[in-house]
py3Dmol code that shows the C-alpha trace and the ligand (Angstrom):
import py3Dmol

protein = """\
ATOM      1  CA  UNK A   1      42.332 -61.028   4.488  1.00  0.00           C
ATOM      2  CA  UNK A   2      42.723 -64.815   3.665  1.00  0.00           C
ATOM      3  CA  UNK A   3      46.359 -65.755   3.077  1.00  0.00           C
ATOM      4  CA  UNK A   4      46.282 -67.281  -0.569  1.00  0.00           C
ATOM      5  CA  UNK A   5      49.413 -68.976  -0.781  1.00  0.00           C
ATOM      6  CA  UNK A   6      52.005 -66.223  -2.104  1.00  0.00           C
ATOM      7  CA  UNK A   7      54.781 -67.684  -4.631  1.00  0.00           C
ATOM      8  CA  UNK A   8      58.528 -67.051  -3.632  1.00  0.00           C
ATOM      9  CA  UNK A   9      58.012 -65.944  -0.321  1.00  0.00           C
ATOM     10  CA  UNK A  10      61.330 -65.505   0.806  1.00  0.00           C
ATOM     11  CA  UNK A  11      62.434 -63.804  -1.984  1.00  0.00           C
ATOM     12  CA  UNK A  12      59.262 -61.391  -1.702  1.00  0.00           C
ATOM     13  CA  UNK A  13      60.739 -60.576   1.864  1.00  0.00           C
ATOM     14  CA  UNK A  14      64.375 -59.949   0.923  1.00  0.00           C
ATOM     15  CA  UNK A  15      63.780 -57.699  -2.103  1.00  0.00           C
ATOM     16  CA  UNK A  16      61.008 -55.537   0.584  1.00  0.00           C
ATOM     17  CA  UNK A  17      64.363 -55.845   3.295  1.00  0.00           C
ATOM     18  CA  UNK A  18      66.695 -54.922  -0.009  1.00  0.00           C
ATOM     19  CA  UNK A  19      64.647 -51.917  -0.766  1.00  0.00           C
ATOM     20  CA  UNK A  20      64.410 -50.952   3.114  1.00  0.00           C
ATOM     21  CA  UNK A  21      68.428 -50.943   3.220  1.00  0.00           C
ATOM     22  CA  UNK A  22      68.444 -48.995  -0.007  1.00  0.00           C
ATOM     23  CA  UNK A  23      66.825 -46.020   1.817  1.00  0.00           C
ATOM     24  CA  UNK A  24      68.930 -47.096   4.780  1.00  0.00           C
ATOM     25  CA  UNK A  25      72.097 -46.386   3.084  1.00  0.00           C
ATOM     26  CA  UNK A  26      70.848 -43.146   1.844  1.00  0.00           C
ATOM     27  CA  UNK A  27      71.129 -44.046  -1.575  1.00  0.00           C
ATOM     28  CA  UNK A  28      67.382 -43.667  -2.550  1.00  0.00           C
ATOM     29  CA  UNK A  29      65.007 -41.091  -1.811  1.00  0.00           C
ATOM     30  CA  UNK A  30      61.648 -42.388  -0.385  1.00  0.00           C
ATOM     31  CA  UNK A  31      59.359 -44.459  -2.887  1.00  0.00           C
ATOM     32  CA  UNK A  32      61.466 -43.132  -6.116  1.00  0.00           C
ATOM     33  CA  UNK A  33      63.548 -45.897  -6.500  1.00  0.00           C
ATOM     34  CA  UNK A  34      62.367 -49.521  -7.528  1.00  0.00           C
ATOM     35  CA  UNK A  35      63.711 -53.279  -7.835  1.00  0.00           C
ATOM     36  CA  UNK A  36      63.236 -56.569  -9.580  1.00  0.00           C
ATOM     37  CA  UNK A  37      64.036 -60.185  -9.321  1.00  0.00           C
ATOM     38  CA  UNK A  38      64.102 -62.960 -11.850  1.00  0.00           C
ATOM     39  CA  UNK A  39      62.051 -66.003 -11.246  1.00  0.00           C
ATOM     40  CA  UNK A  40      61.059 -69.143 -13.072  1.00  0.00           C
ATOM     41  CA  UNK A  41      57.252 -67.606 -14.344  1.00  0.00           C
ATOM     42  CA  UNK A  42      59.152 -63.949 -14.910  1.00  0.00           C
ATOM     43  CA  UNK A  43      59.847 -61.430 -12.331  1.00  0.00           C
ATOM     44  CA  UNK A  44      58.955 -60.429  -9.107  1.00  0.00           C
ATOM     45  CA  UNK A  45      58.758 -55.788  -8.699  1.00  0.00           C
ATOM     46  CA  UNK A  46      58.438 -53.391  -6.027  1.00  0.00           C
ATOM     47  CA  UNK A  47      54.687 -52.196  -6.832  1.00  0.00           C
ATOM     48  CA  UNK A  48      53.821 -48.671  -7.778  1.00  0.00           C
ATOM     49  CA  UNK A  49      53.402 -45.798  -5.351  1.00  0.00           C
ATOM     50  CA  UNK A  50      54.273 -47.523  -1.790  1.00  0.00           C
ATOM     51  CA  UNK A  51      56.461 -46.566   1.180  1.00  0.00           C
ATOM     52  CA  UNK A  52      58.944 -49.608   1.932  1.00  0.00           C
ATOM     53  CA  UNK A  53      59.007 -49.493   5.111  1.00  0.00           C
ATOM     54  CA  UNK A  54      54.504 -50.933   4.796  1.00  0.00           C
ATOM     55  CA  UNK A  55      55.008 -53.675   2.435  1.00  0.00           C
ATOM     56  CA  UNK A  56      54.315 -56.999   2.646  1.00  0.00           C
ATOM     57  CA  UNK A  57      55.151 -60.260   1.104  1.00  0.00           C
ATOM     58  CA  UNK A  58      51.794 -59.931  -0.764  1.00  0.00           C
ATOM     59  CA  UNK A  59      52.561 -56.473  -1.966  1.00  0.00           C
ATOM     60  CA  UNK A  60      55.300 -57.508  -4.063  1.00  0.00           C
ATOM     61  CA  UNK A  61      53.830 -57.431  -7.874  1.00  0.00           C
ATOM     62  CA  UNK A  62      54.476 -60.655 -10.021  1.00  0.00           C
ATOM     63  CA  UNK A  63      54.981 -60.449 -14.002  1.00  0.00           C
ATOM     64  CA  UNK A  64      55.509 -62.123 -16.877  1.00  0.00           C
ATOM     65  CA  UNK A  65      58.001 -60.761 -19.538  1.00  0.00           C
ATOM     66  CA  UNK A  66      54.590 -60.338 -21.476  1.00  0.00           C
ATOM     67  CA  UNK A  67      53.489 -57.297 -18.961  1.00  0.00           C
ATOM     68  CA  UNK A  68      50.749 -59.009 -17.357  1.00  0.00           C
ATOM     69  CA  UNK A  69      50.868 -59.142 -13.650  1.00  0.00           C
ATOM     70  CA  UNK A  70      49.630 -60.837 -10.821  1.00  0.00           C
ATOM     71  CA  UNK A  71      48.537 -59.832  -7.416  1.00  0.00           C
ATOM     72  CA  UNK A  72      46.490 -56.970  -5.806  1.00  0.00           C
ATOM     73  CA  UNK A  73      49.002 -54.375  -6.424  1.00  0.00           C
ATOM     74  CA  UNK A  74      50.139 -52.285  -9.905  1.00  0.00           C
ATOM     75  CA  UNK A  75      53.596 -52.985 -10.736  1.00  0.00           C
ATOM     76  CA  UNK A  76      56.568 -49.790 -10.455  1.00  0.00           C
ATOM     77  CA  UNK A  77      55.900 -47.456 -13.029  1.00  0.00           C
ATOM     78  CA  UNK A  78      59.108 -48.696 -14.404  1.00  0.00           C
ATOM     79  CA  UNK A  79      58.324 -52.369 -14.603  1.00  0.00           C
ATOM     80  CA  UNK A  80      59.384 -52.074 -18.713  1.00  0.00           C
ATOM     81  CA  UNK A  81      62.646 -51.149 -17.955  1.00  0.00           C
ATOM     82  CA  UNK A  82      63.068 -53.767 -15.499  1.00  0.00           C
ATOM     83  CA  UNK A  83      61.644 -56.510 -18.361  1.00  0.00           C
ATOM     84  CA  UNK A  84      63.844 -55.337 -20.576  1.00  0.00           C
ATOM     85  CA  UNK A  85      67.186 -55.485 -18.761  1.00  0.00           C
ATOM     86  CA  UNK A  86      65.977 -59.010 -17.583  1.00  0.00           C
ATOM     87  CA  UNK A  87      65.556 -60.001 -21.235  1.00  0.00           C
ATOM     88  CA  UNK A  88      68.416 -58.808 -22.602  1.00  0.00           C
ATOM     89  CA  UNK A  89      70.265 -60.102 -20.270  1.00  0.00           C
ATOM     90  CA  UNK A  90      70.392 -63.533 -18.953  1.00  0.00           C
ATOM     91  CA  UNK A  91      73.131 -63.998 -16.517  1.00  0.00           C
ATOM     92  CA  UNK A  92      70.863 -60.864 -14.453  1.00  0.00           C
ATOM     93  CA  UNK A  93      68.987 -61.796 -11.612  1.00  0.00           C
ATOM     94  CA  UNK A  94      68.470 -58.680 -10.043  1.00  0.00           C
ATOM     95  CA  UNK A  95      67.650 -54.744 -11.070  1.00  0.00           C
ATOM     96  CA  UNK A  96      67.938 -52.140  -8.794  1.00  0.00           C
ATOM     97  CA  UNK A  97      66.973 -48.608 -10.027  1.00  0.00           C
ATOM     98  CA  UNK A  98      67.308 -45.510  -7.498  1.00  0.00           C
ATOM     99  CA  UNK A  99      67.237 -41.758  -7.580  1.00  0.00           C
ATOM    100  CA  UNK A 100      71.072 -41.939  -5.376  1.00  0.00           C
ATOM    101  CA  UNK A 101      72.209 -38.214  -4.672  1.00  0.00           C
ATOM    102  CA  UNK A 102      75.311 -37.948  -6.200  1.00  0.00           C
ATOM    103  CA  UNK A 103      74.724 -40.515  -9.448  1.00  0.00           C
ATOM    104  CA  UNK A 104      71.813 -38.614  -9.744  1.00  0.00           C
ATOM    105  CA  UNK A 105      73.152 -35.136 -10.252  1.00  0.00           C
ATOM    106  CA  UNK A 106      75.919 -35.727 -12.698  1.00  0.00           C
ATOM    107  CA  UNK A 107      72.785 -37.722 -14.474  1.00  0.00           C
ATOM    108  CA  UNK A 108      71.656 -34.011 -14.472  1.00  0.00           C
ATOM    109  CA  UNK A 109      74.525 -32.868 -16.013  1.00  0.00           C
ATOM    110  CA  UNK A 110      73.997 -35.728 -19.051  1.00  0.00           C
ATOM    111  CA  UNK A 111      77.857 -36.631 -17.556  1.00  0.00           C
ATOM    112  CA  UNK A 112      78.685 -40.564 -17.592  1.00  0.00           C
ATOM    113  CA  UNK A 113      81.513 -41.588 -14.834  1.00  0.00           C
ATOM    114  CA  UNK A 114      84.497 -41.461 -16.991  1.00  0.00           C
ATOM    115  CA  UNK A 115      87.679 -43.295 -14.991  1.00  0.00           C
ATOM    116  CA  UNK A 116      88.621 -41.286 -13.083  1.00  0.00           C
ATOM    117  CA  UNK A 117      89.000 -43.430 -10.343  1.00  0.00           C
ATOM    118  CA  UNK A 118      90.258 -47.448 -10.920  1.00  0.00           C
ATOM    119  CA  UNK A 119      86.674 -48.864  -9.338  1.00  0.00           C
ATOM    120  CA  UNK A 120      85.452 -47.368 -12.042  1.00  0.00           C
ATOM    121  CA  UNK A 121      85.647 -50.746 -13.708  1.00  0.00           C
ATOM    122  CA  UNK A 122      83.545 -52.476 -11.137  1.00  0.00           C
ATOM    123  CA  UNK A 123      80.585 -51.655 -13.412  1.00  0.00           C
ATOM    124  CA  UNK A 124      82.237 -53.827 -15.929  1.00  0.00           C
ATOM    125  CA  UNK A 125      84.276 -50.830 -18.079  1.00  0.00           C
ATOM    126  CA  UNK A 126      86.038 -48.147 -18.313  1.00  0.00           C
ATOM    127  CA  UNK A 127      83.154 -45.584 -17.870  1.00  0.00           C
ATOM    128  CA  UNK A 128      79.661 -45.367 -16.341  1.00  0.00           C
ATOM    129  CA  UNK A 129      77.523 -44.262 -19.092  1.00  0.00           C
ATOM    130  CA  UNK A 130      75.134 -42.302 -18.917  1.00  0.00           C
ATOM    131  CA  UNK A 131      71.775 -42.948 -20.659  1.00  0.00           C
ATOM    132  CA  UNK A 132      69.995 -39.882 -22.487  1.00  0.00           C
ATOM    133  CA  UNK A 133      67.042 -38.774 -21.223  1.00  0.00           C
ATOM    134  CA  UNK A 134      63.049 -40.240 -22.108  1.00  0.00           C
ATOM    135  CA  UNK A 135      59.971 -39.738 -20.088  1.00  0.00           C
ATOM    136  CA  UNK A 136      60.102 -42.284 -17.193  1.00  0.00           C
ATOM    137  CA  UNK A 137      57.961 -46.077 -17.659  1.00  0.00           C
ATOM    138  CA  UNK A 138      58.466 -45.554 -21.433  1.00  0.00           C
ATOM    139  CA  UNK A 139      59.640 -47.775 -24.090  1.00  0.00           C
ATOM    140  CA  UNK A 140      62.306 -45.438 -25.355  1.00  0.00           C
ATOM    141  CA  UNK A 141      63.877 -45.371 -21.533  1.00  0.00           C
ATOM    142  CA  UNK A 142      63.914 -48.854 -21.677  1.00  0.00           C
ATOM    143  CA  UNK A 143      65.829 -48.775 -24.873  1.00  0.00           C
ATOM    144  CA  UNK A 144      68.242 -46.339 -23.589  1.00  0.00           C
ATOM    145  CA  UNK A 145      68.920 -47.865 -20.364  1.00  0.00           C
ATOM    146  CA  UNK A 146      69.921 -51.426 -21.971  1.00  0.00           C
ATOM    147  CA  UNK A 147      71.985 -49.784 -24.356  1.00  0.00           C
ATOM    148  CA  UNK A 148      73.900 -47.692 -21.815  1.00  0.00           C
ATOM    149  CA  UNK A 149      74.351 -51.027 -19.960  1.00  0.00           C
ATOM    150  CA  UNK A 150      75.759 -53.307 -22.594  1.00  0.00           C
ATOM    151  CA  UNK A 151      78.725 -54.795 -21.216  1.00  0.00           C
ATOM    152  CA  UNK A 152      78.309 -52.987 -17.731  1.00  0.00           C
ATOM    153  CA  UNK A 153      76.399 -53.504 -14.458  1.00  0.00           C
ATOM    154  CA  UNK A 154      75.322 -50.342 -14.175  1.00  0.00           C
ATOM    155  CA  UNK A 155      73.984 -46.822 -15.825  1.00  0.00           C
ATOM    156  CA  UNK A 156      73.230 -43.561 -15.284  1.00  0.00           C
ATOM    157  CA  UNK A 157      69.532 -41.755 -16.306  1.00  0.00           C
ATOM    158  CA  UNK A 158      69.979 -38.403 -17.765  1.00  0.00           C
ATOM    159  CA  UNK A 159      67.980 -36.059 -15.281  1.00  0.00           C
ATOM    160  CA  UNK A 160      66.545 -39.496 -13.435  1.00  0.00           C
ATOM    161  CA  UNK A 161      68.578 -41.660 -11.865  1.00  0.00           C
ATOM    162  CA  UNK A 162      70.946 -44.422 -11.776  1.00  0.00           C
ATOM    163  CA  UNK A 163      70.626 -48.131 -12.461  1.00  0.00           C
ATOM    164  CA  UNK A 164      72.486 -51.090 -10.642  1.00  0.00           C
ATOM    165  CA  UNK A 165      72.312 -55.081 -11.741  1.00  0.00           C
ATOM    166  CA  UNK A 166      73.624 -58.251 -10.684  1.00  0.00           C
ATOM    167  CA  UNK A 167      73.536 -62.180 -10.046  1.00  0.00           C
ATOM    168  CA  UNK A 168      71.663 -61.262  -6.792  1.00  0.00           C
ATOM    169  CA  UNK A 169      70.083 -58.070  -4.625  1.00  0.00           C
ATOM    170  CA  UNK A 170      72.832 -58.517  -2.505  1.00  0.00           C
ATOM    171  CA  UNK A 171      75.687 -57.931  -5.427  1.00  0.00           C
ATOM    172  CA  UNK A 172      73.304 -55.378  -7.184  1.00  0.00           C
ATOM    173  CA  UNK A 173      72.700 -53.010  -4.288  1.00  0.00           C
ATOM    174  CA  UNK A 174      76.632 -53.261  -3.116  1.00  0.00           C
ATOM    175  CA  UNK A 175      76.744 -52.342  -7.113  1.00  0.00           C
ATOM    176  CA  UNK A 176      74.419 -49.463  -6.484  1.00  0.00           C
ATOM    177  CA  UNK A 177      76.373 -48.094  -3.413  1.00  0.00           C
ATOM    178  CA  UNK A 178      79.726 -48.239  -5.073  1.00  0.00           C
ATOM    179  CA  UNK A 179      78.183 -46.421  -8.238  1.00  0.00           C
ATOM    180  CA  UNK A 180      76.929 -43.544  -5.654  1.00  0.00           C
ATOM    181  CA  UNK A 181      80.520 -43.648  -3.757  1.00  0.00           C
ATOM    182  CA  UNK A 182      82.271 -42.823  -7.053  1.00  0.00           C
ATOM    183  CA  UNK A 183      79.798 -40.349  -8.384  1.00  0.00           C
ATOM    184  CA  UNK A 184      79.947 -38.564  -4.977  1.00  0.00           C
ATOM    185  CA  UNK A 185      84.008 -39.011  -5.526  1.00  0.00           C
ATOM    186  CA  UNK A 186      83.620 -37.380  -8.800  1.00  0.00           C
ATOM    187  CA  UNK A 187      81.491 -34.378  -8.416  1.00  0.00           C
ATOM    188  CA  UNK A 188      83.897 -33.701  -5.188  1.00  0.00           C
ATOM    189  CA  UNK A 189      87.031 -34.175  -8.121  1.00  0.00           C
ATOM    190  CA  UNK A 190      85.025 -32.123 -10.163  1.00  0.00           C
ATOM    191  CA  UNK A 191      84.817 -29.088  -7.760  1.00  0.00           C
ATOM    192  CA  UNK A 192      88.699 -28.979  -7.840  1.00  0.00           C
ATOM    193  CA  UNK A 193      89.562 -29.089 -11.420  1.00  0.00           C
ATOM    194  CA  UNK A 194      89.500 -31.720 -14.209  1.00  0.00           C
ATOM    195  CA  UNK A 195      90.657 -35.357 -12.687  1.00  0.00           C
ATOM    196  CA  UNK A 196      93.050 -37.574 -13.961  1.00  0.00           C
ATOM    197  CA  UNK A 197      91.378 -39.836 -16.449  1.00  0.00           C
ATOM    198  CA  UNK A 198      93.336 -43.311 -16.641  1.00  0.00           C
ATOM    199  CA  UNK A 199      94.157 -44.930 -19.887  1.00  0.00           C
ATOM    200  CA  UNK A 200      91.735 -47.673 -21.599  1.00  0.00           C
ATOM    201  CA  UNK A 201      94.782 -49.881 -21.174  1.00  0.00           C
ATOM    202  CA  UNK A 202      95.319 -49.541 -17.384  1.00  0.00           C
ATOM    203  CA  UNK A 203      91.504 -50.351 -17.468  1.00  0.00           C
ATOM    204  CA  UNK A 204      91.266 -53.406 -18.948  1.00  0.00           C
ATOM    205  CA  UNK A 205      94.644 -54.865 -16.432  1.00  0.00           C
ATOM    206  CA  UNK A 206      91.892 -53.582 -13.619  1.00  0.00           C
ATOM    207  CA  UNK A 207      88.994 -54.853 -15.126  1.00  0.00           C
ATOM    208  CA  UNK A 208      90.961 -58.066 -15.757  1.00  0.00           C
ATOM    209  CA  UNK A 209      92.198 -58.248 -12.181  1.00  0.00           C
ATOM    210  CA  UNK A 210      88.669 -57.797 -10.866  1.00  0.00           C
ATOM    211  CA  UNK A 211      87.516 -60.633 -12.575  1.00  0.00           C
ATOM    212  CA  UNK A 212      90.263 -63.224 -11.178  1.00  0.00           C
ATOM    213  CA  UNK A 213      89.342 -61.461  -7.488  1.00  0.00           C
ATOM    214  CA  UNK A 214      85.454 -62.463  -8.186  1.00  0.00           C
ATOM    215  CA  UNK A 215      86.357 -65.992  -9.231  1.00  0.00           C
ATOM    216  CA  UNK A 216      88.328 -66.154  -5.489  1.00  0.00           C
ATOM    217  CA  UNK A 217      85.668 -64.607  -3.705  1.00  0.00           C
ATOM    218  CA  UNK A 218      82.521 -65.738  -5.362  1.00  0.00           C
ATOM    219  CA  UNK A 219      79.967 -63.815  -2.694  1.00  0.00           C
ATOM    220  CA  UNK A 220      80.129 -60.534  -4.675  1.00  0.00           C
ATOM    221  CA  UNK A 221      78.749 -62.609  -7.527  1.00  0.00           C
ATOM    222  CA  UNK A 222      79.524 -61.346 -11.766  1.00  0.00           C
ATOM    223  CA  UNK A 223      83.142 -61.321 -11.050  1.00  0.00           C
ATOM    224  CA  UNK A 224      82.512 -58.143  -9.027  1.00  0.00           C
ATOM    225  CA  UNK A 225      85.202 -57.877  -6.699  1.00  0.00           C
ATOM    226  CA  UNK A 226      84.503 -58.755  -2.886  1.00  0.00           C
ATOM    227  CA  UNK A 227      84.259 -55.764   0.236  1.00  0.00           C
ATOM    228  CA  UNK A 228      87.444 -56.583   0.965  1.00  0.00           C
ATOM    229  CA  UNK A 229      88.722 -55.666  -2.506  1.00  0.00           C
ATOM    230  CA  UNK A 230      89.738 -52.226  -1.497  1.00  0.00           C
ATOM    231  CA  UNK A 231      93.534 -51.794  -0.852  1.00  0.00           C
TER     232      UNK A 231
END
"""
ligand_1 = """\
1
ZN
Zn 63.138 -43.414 -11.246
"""
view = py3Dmol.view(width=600, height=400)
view.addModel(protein, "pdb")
view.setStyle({"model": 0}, {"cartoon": {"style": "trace"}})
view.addModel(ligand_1, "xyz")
view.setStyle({"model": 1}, {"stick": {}})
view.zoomTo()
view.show()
């Protein structure tokens, strides 16, 4: 192969190492899950169909936010969804979208993450919701998904998955993993009875405190509190 000159190389190569650690952290399940990042001309997506651990720089699909695409590979099946978060929201960088265990299978059970638990509000609210269901790379998934995200960093998809964004891969995926910790948390609660469901006021002091913590400790990026938020 010649080597036409790729664009955004090094941001080709961290969202293939972001979507190695993904699997690495055990919160995807081999190709099922996909990510995106913003760039100038559109967005850069994992492409269609492809183990992680065999792609290259090249191999990372380029798109406008018209739907056309670039490059020698087709674009994740749910490249619309990925658009349409990026549209909707500008201060987004980054969409991670993975098929995480735990998220997963209260997505199965059509339950959003209700807070139960105060980190909860790292998402941005007092609840995880919980898109309903549409046939995956449609329009109407798309729809759901940035609905069930407005004013949060993160989603379930009924009987599909979860969904994780941020400034950057690196605050999106730590998104992602803290989204799987608490819906692993839950279920667990779950087996035992019904948890303790804090108050929308005691929600909004955490959600409050969480953004003064991000302004300290800008690495975590969106005002998402840093790793060593955790008491
Ligand atoms: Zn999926």
């Amino acid at each position: 192969m010649s080597a036409p000159r790729l664009t955004h190389p090094a941001l080709r190569k961290e969202i293939i190492a972001t979507a190695c650690r993904m699997n690495g952290l055990g919160i995807n399940q081999g190709k099922s899950g996909n990510l995106s990042h913003r760039v100038p001309e559109g967005f850069l997506v994992t492409p269609t169909g492809m183990d992680y651990d065999t792609l290259k720089p090249s191999d990372i699909v380029p798109m406008g936010f018209d739907g056309s695409h670039g490059g020698a590979r087709l674009p994740s099946s749910e490249w619309r969804f990925h658009r349409d978060i990026l549209q909707a929201r500008p201060e987004v960088n980054a969409v991670i979208h993975t098929h995480a265990m735990f998220a997963t299978t209260l997505a199965c059970l059509g339950r959003e993450i209700p807070a139960f638990h105060y980190m909860v509000a790292v998402a941005g609210g007092d609840s995880i919701r919980c898109a309903s269901y549409a046939t995956f790379g449609t329009e109407q998934l798309s729809r759901h998904a940035v609905r069930a995200l407005e004013g949060r960093k993160a989603c379930l998809l009924a009987n599909h998955g979860m969904i994780a964004i941020g400034d950057t891969l690196k605050s999106a995926l730590a998104l992602a993993v803290e989204v799987e910790t608490l819906a692993a948390m839950y279920w667990r609660a779950l087996q035992v009875g019904a948890p303790t469901i804090l108050d929308p006021a005691e929600m909004a002091r955490v959600i409050e405190k969480f953004r003064t913590y991000g302004q300290q400790r800008s690495s975590a990026g969106m005002g998402q509190p840093s790793k060593s938020r955790r008491s």
